[in-house]
FIKOLZA-1660 file (N, C-alpha, C; in steps of 0.1 Angstrom, whole numbers, plus 5000, padded with zeros to 4 digits):
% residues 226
   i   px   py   pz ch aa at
   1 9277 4586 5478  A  X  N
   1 9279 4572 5479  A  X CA
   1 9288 4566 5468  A  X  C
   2 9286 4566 5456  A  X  N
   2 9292 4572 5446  A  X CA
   2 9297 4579 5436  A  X  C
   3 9309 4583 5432  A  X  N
   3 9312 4590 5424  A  X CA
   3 9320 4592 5413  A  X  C
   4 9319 4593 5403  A  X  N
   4 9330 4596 5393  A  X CA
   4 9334 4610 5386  A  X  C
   5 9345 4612 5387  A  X  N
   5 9349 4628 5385  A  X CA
   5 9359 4623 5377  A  X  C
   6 9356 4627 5363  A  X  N
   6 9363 4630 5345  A  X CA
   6 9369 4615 5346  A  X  C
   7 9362 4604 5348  A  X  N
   7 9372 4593 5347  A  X CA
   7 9373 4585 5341  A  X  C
   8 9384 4585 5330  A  X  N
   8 9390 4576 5315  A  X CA
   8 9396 4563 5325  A  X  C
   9 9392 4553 5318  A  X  N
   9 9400 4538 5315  A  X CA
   9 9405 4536 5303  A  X  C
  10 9418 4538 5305  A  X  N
  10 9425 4533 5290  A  X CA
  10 9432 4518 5290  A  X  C
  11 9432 4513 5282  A  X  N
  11 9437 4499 5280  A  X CA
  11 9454 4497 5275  A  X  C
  12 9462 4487 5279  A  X  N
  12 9473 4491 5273  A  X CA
  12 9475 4499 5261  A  X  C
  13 9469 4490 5246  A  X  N
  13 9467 4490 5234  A  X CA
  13 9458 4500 5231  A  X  C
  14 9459 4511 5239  A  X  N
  14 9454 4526 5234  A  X CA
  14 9440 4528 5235  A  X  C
  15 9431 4516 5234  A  X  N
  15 9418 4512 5239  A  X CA
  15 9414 4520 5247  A  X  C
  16 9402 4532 5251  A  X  N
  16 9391 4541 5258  A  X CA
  16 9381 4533 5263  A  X  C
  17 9379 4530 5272  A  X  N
  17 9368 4518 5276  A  X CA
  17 9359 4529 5283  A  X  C
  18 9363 4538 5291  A  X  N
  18 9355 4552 5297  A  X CA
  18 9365 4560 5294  A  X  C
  19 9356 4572 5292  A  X  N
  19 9362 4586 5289  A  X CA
  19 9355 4598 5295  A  X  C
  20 9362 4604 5304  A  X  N
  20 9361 4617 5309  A  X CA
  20 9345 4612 5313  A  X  C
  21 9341 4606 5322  A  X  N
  21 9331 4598 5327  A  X CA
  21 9325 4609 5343  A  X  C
  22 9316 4613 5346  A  X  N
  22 9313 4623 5360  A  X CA
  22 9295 4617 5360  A  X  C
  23 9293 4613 5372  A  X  N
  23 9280 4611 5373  A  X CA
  23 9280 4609 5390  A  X  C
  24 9272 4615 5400  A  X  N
  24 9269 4608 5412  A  X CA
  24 9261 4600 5417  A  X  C
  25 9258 4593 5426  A  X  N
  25 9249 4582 5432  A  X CA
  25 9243 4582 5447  A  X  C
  26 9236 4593 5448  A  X  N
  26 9233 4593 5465  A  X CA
  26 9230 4581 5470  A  X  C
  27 9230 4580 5486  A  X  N
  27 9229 4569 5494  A  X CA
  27 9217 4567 5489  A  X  C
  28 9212 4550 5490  A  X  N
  28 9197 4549 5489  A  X CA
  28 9194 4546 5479  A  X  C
  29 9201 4550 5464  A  X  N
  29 9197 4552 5452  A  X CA
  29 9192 4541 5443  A  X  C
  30 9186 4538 5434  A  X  N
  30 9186 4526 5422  A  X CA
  30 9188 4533 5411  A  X  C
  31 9198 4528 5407  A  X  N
  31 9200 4533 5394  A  X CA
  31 9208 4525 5382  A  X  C
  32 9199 4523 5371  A  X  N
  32 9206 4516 5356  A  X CA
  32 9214 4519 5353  A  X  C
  33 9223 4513 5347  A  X  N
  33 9238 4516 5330  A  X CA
  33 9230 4511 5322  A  X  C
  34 9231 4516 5311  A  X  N
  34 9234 4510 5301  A  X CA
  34 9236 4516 5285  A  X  C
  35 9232 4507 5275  A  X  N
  35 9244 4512 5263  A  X CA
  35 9248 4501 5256  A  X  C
  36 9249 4503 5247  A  X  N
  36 9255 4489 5235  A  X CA
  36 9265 4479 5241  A  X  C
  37 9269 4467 5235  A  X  N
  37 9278 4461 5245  A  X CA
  37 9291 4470 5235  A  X  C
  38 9297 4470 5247  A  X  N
  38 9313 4475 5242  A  X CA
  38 9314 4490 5247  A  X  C
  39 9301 4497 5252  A  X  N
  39 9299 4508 5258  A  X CA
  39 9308 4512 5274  A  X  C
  40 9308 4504 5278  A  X  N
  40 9318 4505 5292  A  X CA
  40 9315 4502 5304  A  X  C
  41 9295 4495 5301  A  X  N
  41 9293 4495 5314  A  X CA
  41 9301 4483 5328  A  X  C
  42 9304 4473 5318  A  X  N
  42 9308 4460 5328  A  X CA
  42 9322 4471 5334  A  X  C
  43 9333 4477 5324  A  X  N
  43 9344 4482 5336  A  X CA
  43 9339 4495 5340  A  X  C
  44 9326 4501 5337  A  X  N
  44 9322 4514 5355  A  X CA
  44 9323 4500 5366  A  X  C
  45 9315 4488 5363  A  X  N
  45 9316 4483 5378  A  X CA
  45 9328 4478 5380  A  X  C
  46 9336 4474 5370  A  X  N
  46 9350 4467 5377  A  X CA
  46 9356 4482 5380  A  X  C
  47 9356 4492 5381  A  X  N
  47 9362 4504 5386  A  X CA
  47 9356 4505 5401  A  X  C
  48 9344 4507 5404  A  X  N
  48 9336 4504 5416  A  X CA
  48 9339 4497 5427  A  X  C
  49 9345 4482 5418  A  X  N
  49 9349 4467 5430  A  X CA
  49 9363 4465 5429  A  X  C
  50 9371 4477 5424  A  X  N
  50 9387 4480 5426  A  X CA
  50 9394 4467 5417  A  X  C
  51 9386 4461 5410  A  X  N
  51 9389 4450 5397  A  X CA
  51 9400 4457 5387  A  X  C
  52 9397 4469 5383  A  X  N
  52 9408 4473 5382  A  X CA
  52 9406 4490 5379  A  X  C
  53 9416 4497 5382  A  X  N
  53 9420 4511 5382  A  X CA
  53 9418 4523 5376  A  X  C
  54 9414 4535 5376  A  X  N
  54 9411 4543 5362  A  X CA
  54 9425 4553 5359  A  X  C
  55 9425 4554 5351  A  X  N
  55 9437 4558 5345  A  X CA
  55 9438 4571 5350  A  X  C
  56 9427 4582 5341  A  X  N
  56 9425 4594 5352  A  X CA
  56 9414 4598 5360  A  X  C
  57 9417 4606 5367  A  X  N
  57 9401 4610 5374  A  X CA
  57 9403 4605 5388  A  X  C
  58 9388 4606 5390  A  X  N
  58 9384 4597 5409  A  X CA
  58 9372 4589 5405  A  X  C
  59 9376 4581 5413  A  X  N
  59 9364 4571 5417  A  X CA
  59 9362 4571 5429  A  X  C
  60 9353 4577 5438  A  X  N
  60 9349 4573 5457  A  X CA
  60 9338 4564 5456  A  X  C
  61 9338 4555 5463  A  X  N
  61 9327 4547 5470  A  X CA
  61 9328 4549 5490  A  X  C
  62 9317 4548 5490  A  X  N
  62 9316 4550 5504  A  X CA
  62 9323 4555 5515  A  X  C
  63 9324 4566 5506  A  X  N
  63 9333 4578 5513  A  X CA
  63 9354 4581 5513  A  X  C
  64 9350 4566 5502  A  X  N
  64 9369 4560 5498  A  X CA
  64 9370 4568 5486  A  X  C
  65 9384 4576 5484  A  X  N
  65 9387 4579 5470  A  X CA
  65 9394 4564 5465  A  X  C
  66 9391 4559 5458  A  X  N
  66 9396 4546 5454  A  X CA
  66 9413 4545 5448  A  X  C
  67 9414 4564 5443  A  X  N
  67 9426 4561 5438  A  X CA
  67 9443 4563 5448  A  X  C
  68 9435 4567 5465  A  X  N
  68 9445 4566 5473  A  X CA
  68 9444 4555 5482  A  X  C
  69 9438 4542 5478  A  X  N
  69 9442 4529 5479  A  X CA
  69 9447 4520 5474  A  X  C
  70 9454 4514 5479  A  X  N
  70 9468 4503 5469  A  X CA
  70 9458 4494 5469  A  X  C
  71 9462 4484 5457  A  X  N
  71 9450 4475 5451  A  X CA
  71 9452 4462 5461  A  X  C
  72 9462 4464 5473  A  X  N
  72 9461 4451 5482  A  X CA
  72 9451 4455 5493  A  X  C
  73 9438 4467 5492  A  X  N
  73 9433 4471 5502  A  X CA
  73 9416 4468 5495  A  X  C
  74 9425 4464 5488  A  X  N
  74 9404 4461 5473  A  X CA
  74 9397 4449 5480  A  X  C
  75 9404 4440 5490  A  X  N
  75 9392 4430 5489  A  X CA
  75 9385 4434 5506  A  X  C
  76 9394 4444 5513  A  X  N
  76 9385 4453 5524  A  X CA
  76 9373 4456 5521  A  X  C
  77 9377 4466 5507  A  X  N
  77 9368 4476 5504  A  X CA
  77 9356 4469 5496  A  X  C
  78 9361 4457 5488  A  X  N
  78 9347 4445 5484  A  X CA
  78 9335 4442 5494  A  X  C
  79 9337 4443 5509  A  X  N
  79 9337 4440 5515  A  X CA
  79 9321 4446 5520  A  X  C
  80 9321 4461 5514  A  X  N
  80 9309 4471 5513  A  X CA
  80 9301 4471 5502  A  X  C
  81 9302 4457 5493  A  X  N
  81 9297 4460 5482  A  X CA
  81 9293 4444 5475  A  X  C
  82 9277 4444 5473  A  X  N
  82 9273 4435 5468  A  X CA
  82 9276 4433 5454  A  X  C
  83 9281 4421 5452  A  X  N
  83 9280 4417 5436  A  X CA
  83 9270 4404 5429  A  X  C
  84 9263 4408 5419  A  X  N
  84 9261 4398 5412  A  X CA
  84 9259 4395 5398  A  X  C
  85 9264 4387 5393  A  X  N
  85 9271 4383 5381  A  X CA
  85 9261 4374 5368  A  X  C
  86 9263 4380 5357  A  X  N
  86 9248 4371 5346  A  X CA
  86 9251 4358 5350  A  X  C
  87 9263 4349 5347  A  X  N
  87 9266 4339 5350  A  X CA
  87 9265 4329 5367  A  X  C
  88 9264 4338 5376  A  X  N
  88 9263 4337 5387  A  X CA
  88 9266 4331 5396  A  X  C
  89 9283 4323 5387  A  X  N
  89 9296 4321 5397  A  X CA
  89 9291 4313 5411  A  X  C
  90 9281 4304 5410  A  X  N
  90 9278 4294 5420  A  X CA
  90 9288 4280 5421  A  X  C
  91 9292 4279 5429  A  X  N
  91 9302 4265 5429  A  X CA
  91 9292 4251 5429  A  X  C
  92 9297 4245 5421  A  X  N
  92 9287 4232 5417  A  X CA
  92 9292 4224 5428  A  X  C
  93 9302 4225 5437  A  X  N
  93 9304 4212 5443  A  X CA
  93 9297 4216 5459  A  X  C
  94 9289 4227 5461  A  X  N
  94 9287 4230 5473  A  X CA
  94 9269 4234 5473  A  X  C
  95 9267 4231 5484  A  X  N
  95 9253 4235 5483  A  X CA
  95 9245 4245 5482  A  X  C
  96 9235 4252 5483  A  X  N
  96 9230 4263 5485  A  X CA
  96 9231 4270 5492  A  X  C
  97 9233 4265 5505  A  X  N
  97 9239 4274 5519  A  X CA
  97 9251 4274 5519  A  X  C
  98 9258 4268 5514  A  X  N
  98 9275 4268 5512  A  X CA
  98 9276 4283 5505  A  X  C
  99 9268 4284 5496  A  X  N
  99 9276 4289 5485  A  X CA
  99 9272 4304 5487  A  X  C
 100 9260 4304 5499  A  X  N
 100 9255 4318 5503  A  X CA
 100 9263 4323 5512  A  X  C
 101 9270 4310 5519  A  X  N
 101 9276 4315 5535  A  X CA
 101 9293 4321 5530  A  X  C
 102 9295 4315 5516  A  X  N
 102 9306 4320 5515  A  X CA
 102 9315 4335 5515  A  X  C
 103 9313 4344 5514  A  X  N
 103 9314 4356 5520  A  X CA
 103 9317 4358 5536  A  X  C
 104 9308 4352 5540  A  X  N
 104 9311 4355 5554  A  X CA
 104 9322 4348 5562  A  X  C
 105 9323 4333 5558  A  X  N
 105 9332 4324 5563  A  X CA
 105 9347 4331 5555  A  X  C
 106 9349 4338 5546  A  X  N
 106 9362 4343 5540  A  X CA
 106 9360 4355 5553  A  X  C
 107 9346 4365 5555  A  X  N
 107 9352 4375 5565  A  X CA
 107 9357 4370 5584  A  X  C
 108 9354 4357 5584  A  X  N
 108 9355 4351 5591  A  X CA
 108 9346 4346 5606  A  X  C
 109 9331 4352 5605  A  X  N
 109 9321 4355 5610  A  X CA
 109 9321 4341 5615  A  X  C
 110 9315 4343 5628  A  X  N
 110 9311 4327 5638  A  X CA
 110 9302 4318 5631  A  X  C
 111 9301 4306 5633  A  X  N
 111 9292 4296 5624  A  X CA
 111 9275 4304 5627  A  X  C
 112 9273 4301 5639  A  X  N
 112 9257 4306 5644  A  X CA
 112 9252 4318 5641  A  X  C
 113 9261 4328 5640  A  X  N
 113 9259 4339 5629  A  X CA
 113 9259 4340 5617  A  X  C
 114 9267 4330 5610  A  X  N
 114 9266 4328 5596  A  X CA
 114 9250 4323 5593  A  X  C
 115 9246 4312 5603  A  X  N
 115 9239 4305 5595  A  X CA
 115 9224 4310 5597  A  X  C
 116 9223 4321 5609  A  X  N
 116 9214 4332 5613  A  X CA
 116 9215 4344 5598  A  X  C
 117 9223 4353 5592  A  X  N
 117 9225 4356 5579  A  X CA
 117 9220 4351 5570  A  X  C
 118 9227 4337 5570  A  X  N
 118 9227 4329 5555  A  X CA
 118 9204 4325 5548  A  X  C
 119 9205 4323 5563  A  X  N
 119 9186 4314 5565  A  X CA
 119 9182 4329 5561  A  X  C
 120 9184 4339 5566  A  X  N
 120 9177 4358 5563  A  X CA
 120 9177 4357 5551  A  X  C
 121 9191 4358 5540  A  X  N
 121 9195 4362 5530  A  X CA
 121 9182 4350 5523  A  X  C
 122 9182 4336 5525  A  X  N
 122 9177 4328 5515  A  X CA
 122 9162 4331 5517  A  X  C
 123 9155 4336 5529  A  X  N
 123 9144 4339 5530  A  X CA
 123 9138 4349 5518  A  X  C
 124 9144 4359 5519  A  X  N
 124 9147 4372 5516  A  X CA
 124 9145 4368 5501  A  X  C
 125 9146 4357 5492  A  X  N
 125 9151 4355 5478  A  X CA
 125 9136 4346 5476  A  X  C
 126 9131 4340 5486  A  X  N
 126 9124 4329 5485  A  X CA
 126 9130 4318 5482  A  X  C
 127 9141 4314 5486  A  X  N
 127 9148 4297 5484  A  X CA
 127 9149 4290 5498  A  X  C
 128 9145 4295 5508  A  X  N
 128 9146 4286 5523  A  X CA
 128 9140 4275 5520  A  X  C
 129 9133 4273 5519  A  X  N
 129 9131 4258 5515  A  X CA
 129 9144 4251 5507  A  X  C
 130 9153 4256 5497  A  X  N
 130 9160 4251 5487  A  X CA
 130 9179 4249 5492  A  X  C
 131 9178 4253 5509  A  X  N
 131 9192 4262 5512  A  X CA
 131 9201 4248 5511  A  X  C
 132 9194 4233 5511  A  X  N
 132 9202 4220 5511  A  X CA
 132 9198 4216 5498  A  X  C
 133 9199 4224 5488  A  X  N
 133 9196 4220 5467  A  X CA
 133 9213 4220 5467  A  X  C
 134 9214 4215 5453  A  X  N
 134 9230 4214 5450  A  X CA
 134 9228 4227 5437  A  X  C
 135 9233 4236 5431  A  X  N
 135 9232 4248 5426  A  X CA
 135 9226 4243 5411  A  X  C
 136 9233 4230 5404  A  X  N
 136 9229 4222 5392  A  X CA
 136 9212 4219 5394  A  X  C
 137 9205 4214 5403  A  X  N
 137 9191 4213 5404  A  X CA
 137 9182 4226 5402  A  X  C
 138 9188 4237 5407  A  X  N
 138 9177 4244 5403  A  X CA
 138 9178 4253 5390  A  X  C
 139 9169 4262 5387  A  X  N
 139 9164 4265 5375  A  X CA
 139 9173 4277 5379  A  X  C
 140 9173 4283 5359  A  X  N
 140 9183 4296 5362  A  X CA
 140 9176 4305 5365  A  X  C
 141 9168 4310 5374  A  X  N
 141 9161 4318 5378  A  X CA
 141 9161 4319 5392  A  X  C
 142 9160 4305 5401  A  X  N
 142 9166 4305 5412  A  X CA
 142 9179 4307 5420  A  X  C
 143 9192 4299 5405  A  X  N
 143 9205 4301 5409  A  X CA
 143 9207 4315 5409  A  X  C
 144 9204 4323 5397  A  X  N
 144 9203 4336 5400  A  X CA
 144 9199 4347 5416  A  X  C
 145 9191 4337 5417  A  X  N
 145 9186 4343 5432  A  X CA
 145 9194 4337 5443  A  X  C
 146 9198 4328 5442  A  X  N
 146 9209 4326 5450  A  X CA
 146 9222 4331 5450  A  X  C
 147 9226 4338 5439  A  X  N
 147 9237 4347 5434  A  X CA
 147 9235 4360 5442  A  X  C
 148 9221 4365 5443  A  X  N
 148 9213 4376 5451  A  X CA
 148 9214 4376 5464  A  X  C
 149 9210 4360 5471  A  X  N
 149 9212 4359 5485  A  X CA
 149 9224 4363 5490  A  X  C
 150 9239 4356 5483  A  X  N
 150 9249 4355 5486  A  X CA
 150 9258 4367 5483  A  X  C
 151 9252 4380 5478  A  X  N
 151 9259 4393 5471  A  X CA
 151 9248 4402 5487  A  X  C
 152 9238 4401 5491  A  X  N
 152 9232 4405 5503  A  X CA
 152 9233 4404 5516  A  X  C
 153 9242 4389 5518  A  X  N
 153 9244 4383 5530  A  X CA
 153 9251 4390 5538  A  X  C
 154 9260 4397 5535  A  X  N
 154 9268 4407 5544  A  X CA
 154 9262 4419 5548  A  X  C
 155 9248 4421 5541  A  X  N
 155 9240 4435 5544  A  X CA
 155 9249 4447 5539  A  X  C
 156 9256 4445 5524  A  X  N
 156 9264 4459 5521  A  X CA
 156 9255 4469 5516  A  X  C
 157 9262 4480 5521  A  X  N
 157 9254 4494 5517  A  X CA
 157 9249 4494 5499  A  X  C
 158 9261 4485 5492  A  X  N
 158 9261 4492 5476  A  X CA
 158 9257 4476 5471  A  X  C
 159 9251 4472 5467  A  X  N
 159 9246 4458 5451  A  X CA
 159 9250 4468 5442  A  X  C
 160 9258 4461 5434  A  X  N
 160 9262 4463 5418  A  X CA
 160 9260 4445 5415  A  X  C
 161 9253 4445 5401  A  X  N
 161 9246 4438 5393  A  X CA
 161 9251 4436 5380  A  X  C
 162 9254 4426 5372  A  X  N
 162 9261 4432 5360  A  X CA
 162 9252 4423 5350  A  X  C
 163 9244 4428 5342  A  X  N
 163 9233 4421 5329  A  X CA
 163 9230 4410 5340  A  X  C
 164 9225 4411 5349  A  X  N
 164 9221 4400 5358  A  X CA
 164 9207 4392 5355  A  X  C
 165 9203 4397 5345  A  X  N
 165 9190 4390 5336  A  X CA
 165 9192 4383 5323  A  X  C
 166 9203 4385 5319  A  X  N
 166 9209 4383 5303  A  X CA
 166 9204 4371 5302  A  X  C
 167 9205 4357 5309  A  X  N
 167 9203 4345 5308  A  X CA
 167 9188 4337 5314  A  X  C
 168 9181 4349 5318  A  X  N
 168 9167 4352 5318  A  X CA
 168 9155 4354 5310  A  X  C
 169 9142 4345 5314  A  X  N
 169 9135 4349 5304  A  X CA
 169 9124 4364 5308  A  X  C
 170 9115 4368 5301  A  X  N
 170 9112 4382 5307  A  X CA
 170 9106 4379 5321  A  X  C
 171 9094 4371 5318  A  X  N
 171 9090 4373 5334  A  X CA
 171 9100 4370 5345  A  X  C
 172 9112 4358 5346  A  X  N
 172 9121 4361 5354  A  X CA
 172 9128 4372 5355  A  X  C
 173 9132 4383 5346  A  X  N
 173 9139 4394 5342  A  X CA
 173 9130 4403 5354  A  X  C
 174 9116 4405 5350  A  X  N
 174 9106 4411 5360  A  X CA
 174 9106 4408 5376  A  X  C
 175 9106 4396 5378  A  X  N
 175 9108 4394 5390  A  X CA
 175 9120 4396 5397  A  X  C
 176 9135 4397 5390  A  X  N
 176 9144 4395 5398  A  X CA
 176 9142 4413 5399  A  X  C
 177 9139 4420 5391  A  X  N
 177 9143 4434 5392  A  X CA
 177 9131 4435 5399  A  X  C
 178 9125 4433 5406  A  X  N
 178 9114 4432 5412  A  X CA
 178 9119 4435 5431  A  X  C
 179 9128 4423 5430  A  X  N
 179 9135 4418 5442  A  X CA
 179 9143 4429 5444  A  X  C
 180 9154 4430 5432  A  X  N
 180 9162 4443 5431  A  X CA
 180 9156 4460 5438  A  X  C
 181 9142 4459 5434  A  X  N
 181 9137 4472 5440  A  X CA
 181 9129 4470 5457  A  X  C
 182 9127 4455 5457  A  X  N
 182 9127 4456 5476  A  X CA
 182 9141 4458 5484  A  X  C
 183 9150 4455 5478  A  X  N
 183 9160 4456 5483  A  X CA
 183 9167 4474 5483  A  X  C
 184 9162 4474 5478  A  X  N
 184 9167 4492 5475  A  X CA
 184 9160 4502 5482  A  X  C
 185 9145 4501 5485  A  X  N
 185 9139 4502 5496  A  X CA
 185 9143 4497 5510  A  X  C
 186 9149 4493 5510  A  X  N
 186 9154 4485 5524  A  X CA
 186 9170 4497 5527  A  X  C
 187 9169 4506 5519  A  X  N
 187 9180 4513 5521  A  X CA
 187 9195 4511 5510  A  X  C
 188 9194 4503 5509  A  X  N
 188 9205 4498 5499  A  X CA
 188 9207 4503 5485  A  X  C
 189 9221 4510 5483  A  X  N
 189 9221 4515 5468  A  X CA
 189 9223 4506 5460  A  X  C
 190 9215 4506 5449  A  X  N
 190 9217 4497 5443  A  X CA
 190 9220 4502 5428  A  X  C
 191 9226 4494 5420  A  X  N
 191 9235 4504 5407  A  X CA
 191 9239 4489 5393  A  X  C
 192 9229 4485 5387  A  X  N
 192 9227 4475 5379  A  X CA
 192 9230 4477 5361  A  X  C
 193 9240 4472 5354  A  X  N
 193 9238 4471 5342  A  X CA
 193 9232 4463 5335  A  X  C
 194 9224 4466 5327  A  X  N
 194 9213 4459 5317  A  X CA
 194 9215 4462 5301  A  X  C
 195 9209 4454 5295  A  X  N
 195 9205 4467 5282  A  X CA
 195 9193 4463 5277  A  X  C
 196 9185 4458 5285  A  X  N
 196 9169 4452 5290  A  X CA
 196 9163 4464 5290  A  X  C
 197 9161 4476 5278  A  X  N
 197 9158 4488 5279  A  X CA
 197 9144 4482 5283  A  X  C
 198 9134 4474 5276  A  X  N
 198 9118 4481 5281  A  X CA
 198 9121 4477 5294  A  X  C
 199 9123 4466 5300  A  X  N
 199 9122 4468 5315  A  X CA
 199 9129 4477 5322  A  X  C
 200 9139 4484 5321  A  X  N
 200 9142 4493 5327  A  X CA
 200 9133 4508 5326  A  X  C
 201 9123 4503 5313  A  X  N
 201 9116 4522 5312  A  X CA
 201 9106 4519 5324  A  X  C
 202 9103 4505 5322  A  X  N
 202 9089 4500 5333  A  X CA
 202 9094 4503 5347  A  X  C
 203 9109 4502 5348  A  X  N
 203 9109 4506 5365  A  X CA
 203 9110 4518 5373  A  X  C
 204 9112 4527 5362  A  X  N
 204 9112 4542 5364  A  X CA
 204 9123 4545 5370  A  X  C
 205 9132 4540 5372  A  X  N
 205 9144 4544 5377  A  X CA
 205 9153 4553 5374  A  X  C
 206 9162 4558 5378  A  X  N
 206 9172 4567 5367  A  X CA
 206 9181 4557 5359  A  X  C
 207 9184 4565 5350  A  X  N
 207 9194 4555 5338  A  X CA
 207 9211 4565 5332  A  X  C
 208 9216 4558 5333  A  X  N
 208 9229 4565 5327  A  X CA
 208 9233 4556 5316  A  X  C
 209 9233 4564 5302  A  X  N
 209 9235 4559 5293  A  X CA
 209 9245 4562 5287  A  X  C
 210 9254 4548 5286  A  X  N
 210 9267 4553 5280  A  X CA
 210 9269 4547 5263  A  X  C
 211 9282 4553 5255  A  X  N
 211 9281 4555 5244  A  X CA
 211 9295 4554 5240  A  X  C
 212 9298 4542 5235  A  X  N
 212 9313 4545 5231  A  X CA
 212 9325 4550 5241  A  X  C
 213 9317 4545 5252  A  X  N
 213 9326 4550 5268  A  X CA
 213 9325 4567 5273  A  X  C
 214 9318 4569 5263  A  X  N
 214 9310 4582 5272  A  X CA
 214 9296 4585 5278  A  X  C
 215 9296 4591 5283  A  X  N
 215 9281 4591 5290  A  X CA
 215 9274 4602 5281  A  X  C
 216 9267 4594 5279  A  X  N
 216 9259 4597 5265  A  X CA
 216 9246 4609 5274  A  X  C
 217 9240 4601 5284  A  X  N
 217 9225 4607 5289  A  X CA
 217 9226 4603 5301  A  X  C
 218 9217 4611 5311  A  X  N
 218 9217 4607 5327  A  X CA
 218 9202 4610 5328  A  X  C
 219 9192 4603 5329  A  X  N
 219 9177 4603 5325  A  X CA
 219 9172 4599 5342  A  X  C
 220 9165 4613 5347  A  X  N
 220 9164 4611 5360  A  X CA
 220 9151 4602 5362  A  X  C
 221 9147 4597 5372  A  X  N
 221 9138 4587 5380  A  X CA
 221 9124 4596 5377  A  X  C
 222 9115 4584 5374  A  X  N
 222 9104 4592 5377  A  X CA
 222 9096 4597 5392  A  X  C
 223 9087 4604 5392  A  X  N
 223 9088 4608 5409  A  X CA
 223 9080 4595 5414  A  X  C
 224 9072 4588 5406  A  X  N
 224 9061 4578 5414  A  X CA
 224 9068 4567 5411  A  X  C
 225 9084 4566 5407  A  X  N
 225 9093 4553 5405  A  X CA
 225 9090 4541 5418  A  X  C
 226 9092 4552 5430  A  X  N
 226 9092 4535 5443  A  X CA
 226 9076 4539 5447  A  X  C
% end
């Protein structure tokens, strides 16, 4: 599902942001980053969502080598892949169901399908009741979840997550990774940076720990994790 084989990001300014990087992701999977900030996890995912390119090596997602696609074919390939963000990039001037349906209305999907999707996705989060809130009313624990609805609406095989609890207090931190693990159960790989170590030891998941842009440790899943 995914993969990385020996793969350095280097920055103009001589900068190592990943180095000689190899770890797999079978279909299905949940699995952590993490690591000090400055460790590399935010560009493994901008490598993932074709954000931008690895200098050497391979990167495959979903059966794509990423480095025999020209970067005018990245917002196809976005297309298989949930994102969501600490900040959680909601548009203040649009509503809750606006802001979920948006994905779809860029893939260009019929209205009565969208809004069959959009009502699933907000159920799915617990905000149907909230789908006509303006994104400023609700608390950061729901906009977050609405950041979730709208990274799920398309049903992509892969959610990548980036410190999507940072601005979280713990018990919301619990709950969203809570959601994170029905969703992954549902089939969905799912592939999250944190550095929320105790909640990550509580979920039993695998962890890849990186270090100065190396992969420090790959600490597999406990067996009674799901």
């Amino acid at each position: 599902m995914i993969t990385f084989e020996h793969v350095t990001r280097r920055y103009p300014a001589g900068i190592s942001a990943l180095t000689d990087v190899c770890f797999h992701v079978d279909p299905g999977e949940m699995v952590f980053v993490t690591g000090h900030s400055g460790a590399g996890k935010s560009t493994l995912l901008r490598l993932i969502l074709m954000l931008e390119q690895a200098t050497r090596g391979r990167v495959q997602v979903n059966g794509s080598d990423l480095s025999e696609l020209s970067m005018r074919y990245a917002s196809r390939h976005r297309r298989g892949i949930g994102m969501i963000f600490q900040d959680h990039k909601l548009l203040a001037d649009k509503r809750v169901v606006d802001n979920v349906a948006l994905p779809l209305l860029i893939a260009g999907m019929r209205y009565g399908d969208i809004r069959k999707r959009v009502r699933a996705a907000l159920d799915k989060v617990g905000l149907l009741s909230r789908e006509n809130a303006w994104p400023m009313t609700l608390s950061g624990g729901e906009q977050q979840r609405v950041g979730v609805a709208r990274a799920i609406v398309g049903m992509p095989p892969v959610l990548l997550a980036d410190e999507p609890t940072g601005n979280l207090d713990p018990s919301l931190s619990a709950e969203l990774f809570g959601l994170f693990r029905q969703i992954n159960q549902q089939g969905v790989t799912v592939l999250i940076a944190s550095h929320d170590l105790g909640l990550i030891r509580r979920m039993g998941q695998r962890v890849l720990v990186l270090s100065e842009g190396h992969l420090a440790d790959d600490i597999p899943a406990l067996e009674n994790a799901k």
